[in-house]
PASEBA-1860 file (N, C-alpha, C; in nm, 3 decimals):
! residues 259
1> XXXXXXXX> -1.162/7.896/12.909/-1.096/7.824/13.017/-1.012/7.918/13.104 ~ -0.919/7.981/13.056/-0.788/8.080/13.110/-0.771/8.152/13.001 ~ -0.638/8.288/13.068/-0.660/8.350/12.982/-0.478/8.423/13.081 ~ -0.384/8.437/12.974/-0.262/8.474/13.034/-0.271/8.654/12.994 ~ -0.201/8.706/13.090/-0.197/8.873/13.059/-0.070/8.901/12.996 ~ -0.116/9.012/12.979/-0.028/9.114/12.921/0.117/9.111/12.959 ~ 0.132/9.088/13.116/0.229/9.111/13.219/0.315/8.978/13.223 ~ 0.267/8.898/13.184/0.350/8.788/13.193/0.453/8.693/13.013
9> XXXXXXXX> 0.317/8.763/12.945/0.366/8.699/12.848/0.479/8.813/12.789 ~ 0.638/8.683/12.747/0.738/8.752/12.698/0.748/8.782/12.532 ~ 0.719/8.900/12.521/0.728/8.961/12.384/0.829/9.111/12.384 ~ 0.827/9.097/12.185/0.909/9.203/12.194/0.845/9.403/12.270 ~ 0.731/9.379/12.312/0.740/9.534/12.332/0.678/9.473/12.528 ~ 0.738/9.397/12.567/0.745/9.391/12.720/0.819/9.469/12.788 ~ 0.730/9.582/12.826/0.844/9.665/12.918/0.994/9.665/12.940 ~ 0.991/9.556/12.996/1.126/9.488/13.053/1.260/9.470/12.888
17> XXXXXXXX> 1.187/9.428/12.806/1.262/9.447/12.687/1.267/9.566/12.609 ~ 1.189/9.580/12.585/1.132/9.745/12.550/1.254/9.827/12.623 ~ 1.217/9.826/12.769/1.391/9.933/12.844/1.498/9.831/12.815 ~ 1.590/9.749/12.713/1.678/9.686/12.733/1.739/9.721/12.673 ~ 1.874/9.722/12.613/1.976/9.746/12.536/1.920/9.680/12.417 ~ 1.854/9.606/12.411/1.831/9.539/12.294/1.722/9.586/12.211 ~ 1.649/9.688/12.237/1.529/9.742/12.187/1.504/9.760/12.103 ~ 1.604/9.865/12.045/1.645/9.920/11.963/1.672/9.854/11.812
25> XXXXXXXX> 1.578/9.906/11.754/1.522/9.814/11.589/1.683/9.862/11.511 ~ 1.730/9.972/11.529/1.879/10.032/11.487/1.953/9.952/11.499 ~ 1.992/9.840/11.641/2.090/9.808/11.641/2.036/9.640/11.600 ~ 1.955/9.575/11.613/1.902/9.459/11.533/1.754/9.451/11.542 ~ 1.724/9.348/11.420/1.560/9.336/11.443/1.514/9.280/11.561 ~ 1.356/9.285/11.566/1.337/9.248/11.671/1.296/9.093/11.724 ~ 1.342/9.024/11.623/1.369/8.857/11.626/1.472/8.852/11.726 ~ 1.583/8.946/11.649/1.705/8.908/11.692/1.766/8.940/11.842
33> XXXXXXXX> 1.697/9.075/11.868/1.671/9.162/12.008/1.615/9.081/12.138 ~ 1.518/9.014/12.024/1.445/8.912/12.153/1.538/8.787/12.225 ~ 1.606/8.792/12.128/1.694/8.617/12.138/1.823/8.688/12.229 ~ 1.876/8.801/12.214/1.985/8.815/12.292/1.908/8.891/12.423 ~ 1.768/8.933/12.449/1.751/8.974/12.592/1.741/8.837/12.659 ~ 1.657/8.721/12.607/1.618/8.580/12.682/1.762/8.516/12.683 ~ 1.838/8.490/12.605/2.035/8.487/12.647/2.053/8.521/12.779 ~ 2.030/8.668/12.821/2.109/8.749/12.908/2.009/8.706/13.026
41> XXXXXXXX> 1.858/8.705/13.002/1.792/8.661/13.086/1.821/8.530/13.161 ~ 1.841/8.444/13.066/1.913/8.296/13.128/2.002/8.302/13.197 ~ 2.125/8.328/13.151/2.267/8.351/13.207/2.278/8.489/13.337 ~ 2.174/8.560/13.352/2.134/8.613/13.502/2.097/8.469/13.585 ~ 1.969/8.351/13.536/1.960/8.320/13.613/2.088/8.177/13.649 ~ 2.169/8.162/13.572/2.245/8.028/13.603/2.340/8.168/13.683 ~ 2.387/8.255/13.661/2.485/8.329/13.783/2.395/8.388/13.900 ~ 2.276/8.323/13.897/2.230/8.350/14.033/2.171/8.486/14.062
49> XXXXXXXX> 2.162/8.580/13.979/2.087/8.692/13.946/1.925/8.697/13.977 ~ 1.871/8.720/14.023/1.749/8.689/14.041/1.659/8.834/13.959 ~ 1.586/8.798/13.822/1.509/8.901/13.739/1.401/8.826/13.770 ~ 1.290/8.914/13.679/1.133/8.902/13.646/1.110/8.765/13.633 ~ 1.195/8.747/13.473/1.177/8.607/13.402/1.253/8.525/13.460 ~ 1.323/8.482/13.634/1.353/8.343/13.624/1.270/8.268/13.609 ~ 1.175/8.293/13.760/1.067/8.169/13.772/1.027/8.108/13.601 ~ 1.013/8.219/13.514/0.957/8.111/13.383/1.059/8.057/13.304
57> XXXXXXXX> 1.195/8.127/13.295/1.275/8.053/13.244/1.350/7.941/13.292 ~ 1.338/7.898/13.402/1.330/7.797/13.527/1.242/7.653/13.467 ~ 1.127/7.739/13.351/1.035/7.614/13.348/1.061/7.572/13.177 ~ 1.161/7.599/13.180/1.189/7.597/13.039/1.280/7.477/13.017 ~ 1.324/7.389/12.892/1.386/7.299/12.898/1.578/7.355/12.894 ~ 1.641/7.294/12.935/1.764/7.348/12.958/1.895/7.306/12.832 ~ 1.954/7.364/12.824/2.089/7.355/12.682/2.108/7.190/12.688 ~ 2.092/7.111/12.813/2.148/6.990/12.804/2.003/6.917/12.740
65> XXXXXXXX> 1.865/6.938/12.745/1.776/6.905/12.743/1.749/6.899/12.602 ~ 1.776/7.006/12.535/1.765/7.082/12.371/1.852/6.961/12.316 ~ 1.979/6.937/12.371/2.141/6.898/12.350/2.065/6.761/12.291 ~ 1.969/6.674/12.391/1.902/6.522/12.374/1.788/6.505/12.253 ~ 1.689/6.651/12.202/1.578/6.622/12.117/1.584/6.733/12.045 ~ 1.609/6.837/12.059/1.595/6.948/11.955/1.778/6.945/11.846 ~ 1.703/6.926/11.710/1.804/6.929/11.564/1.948/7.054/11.580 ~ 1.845/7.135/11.633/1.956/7.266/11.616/2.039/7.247/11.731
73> XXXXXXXX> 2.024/7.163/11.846/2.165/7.167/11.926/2.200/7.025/11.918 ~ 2.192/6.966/11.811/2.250/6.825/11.754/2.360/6.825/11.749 ~ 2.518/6.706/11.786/2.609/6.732/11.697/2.648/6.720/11.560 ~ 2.687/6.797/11.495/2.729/6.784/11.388/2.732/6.677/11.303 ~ 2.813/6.594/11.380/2.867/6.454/11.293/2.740/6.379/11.301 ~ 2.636/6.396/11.370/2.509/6.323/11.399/2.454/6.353/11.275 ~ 2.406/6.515/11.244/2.311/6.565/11.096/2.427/6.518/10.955 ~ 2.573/6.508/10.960/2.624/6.456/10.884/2.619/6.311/10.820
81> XXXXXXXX> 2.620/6.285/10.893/2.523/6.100/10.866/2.474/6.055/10.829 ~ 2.366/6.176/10.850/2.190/6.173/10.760/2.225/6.266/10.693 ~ 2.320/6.309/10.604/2.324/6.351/10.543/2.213/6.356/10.424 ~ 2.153/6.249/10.399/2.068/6.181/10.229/1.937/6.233/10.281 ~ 1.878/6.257/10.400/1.772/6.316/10.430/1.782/6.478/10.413 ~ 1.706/6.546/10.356/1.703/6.660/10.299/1.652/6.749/10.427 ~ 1.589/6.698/10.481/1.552/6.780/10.659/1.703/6.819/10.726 ~ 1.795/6.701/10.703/1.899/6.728/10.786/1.994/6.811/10.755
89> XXXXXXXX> 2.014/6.874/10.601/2.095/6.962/10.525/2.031/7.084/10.569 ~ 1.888/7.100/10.540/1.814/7.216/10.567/1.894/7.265/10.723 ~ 1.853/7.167/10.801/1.925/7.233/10.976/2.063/7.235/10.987 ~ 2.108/7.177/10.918/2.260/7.185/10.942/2.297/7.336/10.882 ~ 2.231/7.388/10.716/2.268/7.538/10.709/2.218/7.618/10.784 ~ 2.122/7.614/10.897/2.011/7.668/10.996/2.139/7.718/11.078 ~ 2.187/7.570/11.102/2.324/7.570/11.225/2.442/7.667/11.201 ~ 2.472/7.651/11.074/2.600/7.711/11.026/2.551/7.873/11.027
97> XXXXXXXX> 2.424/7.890/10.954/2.355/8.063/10.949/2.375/8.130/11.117 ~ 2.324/8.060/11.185/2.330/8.091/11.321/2.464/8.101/11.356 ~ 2.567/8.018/11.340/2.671/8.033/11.412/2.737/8.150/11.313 ~ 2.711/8.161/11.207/2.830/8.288/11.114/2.744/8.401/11.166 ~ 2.654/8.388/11.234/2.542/8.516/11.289/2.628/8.585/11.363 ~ 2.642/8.475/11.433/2.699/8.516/11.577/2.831/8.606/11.586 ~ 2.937/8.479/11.513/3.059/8.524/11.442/3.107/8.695/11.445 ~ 2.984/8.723/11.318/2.990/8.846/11.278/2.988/8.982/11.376
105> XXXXXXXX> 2.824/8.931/11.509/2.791/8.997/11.548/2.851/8.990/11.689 ~ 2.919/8.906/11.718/3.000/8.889/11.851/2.998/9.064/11.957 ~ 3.085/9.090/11.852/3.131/9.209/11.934/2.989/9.331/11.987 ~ 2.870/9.342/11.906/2.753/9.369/11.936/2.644/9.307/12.068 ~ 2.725/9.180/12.043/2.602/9.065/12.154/2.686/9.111/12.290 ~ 2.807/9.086/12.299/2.881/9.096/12.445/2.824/9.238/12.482 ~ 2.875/9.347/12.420/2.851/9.509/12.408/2.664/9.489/12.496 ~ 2.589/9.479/12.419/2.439/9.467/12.443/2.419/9.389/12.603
113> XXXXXXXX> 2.493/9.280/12.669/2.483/9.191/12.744/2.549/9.257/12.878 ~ 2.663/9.345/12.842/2.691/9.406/12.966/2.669/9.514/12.981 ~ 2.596/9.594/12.906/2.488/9.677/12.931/2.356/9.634/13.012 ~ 2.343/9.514/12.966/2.238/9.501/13.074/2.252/9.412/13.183 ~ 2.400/9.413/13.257/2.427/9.326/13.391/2.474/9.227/13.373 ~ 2.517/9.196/13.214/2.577/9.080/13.219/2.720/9.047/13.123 ~ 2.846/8.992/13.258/2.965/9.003/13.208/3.030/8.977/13.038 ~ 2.887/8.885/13.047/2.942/8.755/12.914/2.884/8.673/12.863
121> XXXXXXXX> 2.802/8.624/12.739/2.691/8.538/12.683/2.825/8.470/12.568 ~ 2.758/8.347/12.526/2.859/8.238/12.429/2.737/8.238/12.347 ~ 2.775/8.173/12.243/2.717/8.134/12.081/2.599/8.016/12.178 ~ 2.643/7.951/12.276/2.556/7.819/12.303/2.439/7.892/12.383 ~ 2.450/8.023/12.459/2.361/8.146/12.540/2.270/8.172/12.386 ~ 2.301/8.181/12.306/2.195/8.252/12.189/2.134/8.101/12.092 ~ 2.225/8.072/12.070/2.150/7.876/12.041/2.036/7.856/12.135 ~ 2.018/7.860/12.262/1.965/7.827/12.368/1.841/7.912/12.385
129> XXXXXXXX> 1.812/8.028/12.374/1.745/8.139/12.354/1.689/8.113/12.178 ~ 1.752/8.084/12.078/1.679/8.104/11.950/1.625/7.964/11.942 ~ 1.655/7.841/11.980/1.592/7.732/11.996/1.502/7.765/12.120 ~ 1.503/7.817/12.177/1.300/7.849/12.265/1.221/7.924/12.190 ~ 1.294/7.994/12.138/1.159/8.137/12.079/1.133/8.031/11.965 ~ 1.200/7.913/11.862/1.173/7.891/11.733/1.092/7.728/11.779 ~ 1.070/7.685/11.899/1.011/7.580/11.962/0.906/7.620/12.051 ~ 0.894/7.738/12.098/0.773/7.749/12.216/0.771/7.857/12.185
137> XXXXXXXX> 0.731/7.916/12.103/0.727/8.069/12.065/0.531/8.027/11.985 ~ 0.483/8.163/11.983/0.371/8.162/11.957/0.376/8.238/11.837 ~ 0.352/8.233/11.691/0.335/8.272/11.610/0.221/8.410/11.615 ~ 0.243/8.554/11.646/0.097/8.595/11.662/0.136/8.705/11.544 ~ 0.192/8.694/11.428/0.195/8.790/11.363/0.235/8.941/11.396 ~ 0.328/8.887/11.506/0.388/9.065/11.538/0.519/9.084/11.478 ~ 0.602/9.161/11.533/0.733/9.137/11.478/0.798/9.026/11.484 ~ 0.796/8.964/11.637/0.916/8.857/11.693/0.794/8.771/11.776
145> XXXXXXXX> 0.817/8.644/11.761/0.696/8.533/11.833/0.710/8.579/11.983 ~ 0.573/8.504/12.051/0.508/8.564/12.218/0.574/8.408/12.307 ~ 0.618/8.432/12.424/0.659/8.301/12.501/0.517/8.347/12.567 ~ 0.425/8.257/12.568/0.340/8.213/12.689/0.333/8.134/12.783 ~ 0.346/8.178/12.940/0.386/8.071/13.044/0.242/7.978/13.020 ~ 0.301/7.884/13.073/0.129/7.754/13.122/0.100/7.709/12.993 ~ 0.106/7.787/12.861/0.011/7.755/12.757/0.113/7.697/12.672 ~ 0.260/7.746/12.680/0.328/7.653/12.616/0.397/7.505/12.647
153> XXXXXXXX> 0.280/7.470/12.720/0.355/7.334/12.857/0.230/7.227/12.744 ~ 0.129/7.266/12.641/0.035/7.194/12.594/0.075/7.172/12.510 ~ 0.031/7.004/12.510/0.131/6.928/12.416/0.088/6.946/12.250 ~ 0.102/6.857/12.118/0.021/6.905/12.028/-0.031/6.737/11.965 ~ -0.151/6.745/11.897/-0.245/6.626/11.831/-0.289/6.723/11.755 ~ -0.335/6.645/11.637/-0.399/6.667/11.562/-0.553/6.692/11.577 ~ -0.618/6.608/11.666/-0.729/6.674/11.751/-0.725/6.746/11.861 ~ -0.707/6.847/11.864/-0.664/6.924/11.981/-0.796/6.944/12.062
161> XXXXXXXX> -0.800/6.997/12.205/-0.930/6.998/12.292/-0.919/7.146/12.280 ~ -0.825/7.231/12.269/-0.828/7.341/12.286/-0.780/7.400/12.193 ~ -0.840/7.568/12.171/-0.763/7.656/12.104/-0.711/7.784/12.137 ~ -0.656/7.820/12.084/-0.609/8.011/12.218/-0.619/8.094/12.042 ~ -0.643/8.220/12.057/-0.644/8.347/12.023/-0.592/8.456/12.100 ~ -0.483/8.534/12.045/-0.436/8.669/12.080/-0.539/8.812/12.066 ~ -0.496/8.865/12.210/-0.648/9.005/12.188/-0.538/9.082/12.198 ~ -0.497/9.157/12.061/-0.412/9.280/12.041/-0.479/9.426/12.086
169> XXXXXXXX> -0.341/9.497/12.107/-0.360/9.643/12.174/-0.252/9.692/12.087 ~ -0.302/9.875/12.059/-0.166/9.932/12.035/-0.170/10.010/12.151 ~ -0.023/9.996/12.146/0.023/10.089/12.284/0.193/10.149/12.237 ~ 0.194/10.255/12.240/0.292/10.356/12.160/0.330/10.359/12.031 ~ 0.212/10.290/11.978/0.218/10.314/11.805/0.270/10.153/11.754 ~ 0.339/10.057/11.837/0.315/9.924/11.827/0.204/9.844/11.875 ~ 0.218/9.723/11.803/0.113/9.620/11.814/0.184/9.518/11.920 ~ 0.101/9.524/12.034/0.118/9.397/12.129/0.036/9.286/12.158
177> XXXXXXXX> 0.049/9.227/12.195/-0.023/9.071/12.259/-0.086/9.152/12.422 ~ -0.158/9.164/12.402/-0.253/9.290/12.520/-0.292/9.141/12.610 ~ -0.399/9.009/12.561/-0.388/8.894/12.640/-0.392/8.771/12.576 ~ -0.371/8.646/12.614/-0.361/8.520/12.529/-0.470/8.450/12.614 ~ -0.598/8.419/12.546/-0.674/8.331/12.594/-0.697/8.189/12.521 ~ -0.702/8.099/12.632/-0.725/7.977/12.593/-0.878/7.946/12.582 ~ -0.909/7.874/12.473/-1.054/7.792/12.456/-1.076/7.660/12.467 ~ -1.188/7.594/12.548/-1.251/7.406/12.482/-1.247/7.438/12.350
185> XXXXXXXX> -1.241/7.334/12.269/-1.305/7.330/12.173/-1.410/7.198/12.191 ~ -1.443/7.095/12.299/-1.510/7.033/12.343/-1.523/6.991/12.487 ~ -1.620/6.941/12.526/-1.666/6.975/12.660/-1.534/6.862/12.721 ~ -1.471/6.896/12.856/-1.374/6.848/12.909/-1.413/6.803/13.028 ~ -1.322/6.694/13.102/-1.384/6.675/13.228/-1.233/6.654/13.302 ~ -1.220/6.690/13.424/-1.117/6.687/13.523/-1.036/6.596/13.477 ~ -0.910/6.658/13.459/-0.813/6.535/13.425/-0.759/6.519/13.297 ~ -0.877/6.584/13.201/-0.825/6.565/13.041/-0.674/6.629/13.000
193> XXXXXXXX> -0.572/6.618/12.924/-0.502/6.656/12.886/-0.536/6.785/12.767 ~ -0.518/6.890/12.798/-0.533/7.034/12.678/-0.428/7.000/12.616 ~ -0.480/6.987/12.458/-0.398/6.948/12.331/-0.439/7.072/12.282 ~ -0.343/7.139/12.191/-0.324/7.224/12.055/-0.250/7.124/11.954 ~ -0.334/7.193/11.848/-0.242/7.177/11.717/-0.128/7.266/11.646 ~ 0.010/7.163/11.669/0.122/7.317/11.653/0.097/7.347/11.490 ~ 0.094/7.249/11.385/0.107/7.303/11.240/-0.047/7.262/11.200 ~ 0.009/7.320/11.096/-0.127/7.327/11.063/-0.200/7.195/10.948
201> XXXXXXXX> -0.288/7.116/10.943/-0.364/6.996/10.903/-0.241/6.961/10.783 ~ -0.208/6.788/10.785/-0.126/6.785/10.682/0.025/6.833/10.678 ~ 0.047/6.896/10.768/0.212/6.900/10.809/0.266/6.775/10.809 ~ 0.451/6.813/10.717/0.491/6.689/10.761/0.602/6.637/10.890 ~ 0.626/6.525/10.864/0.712/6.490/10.987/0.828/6.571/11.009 ~ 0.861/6.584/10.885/0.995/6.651/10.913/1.036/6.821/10.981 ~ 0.891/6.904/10.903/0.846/6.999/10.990/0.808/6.994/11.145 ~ 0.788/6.934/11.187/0.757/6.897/11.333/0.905/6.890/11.371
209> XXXXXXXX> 0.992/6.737/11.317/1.087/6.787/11.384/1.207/6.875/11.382 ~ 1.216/6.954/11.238/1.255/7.085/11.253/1.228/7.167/11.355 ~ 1.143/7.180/11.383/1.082/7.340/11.485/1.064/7.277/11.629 ~ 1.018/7.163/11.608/1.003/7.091/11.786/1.091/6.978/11.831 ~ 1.130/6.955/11.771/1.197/6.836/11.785/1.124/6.695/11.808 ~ 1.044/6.646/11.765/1.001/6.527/11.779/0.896/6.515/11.675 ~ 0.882/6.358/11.626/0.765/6.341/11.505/0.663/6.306/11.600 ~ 0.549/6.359/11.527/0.387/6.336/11.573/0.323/6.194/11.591
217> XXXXXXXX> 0.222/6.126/11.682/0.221/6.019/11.703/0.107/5.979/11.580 ~ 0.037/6.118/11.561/-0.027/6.068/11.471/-0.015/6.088/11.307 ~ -0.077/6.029/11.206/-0.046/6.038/11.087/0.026/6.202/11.038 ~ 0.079/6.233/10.984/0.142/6.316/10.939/0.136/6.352/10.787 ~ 0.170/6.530/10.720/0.168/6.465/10.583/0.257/6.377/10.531 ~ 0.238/6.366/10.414/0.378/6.282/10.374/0.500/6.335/10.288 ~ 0.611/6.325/10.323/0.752/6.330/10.240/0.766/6.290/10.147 ~ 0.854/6.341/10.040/0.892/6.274/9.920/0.984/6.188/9.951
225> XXXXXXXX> 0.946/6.021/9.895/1.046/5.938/9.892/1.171/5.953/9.870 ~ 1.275/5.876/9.897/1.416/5.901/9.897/1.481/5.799/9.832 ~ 1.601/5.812/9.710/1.601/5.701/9.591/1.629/5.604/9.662 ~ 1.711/5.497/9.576/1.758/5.349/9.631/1.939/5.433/9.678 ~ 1.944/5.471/9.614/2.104/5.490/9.665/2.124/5.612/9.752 ~ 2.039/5.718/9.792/2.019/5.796/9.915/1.995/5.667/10.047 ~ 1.886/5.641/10.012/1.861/5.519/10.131/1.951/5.448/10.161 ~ 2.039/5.356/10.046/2.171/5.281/10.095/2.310/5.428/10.192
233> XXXXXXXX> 2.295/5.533/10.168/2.400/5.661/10.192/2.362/5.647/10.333 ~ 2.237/5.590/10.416/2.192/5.641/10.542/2.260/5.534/10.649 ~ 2.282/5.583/10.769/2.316/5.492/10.843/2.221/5.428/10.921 ~ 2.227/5.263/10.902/2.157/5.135/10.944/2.164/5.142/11.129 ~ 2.199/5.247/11.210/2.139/5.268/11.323/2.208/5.380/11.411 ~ 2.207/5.415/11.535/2.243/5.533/11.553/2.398/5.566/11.553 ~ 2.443/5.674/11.536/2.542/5.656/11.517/2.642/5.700/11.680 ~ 2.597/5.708/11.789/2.673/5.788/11.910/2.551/5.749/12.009
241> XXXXXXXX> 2.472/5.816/12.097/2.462/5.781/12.225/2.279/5.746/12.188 ~ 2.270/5.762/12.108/2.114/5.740/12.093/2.020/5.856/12.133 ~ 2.046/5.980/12.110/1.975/6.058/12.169/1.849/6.079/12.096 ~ 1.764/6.153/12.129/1.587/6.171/12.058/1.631/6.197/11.925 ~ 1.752/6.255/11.916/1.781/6.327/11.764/1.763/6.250/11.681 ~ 1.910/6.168/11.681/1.935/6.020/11.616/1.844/5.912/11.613 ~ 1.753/5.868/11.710/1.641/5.785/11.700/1.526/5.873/11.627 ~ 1.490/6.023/11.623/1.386/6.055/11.513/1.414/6.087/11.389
249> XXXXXXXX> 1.562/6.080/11.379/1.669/6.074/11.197/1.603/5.937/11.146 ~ 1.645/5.812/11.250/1.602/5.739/11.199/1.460/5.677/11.121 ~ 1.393/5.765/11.221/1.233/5.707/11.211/1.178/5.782/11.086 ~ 1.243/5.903/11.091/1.264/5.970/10.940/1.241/5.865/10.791 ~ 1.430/5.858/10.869/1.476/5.764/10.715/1.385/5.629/10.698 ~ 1.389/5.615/10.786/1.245/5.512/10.777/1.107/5.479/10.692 ~ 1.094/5.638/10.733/0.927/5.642/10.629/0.993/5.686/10.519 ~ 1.068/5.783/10.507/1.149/5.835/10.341/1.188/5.710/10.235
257> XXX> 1.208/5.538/10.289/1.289/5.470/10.205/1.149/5.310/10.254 ~ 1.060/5.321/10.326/0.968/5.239/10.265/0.947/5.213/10.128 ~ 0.910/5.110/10.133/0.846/5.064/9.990/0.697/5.048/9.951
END
């Protein structure tokens, strides 16, 4: 069908990161390198900075957007609630790991950020950045996941119409994402929606909405039930503004305490 280049897709040995303050495997890995260049990348473009990556980080969902459906920028007292669901403990230490990350490394992230043009990044600048790479990030077995423009806009089913494969290159003794092509996997006609499958056959709900924030429309694997007195621990409806969070906690606790 298509096929994205070299030049566009954001990975860790993209030029543009590659020359950044953040490069450097010495001063963090390159998970972590990636998450504070797309930070600095953002916060160029909300101060009006104009780089490479606005236009795509432009097409990206925004901190207030994450704030409504993605777990990891949930509030607190929301994953506290659901406490009895075992998905929601898992993200809440996700939350706390990330923020004592930060904590620690504060004085490294600012240091790294105005080196590369920028006065000042917050804990919610790297939340914002590690919730894209850990939601629209492409798994290709390199060091740190690939952002692909266009291809990460496809939604996911379990029958997907399409599939993509990475065509690797080495180029200075690393392994890159050289191009990302998309495939049919059945004949299409004007108009169809291109589906991928994000996990893999048999995933469950709760994995989905760990990493994406939302449960799948279609069957899912299944969870281990949740006792009679976890289920009574849960709260009987949302607890604050109703956001995607709190309405897919529920739909959670839902299937966890069927009978």
């Amino acid at each position: 069908l298509f096929s994205i280049p070299r030049e566009v897709i954001l990975q860790w040995q993209h030029p543009s990161v590659r020359d950044s303050p953040f490069a450097s495997k010495d001063v963090m890995a390159p998970y972590d390198g990636l998450v504070g260049f797309l930070a600095v990348e953002r916060r160029k473009m909300l101060s009006g900075i104009q780089s490479f990556w606005t236009p795509y980080i432009a097409t990206l969902p925004s901190a207030d957007d994450f704030a409504r459906f993605h777990p990891m920028c949930a509030r607190k007292e929301v994953l506290k609630g659901f406490a009895a669901l075992p998905i929601a403990e898992v993200i809440s230490n996700e939350i706390a790991s990330l923020e004592s990350f930060w904590t620690e490394s504060r004085e490294l992230w600012m240091s790294l950020a105005q080196k590369s043009g920028v006065q000042e990044i917050t804990l919610d600048d790297i939340r914002w950045a590690n919730t894209v790479l850990k939601s629209r990030g492409f798994d290709a077995d390199l060091e740190a996941p690939v952002l692909v423009p266009i291809v990460d806009l496809a939604n996911s089913e379990v029958k997907s119409t399409v599939e993509y494969f990475g065509i690797k290159d080495l180029v200075r003794g690393s392994v890159v994402m050289d191009e990302f092509r998309v495939d049919a996997t059945q004949r299409l006609q004007k108009g169809d929606e291109l589906l991928l499958t994000y996990l893999e056959p048999g995933a469950s709900s709760d994995r989905y909405f760990r990493q994406y924030g939302f449960l799948p429309a279609s069957e899912a694997g299944r969870n281990k039930k949740l006792s009679p007195s976890q289920c009574a621990s849960l709260p009987a409806g949302v607890l604050g503004s109703g956001t995607e969070v709190e309405v897919n906690l529920m739909a959670l606790a839902a299937q966890l305490c069927e009978s």
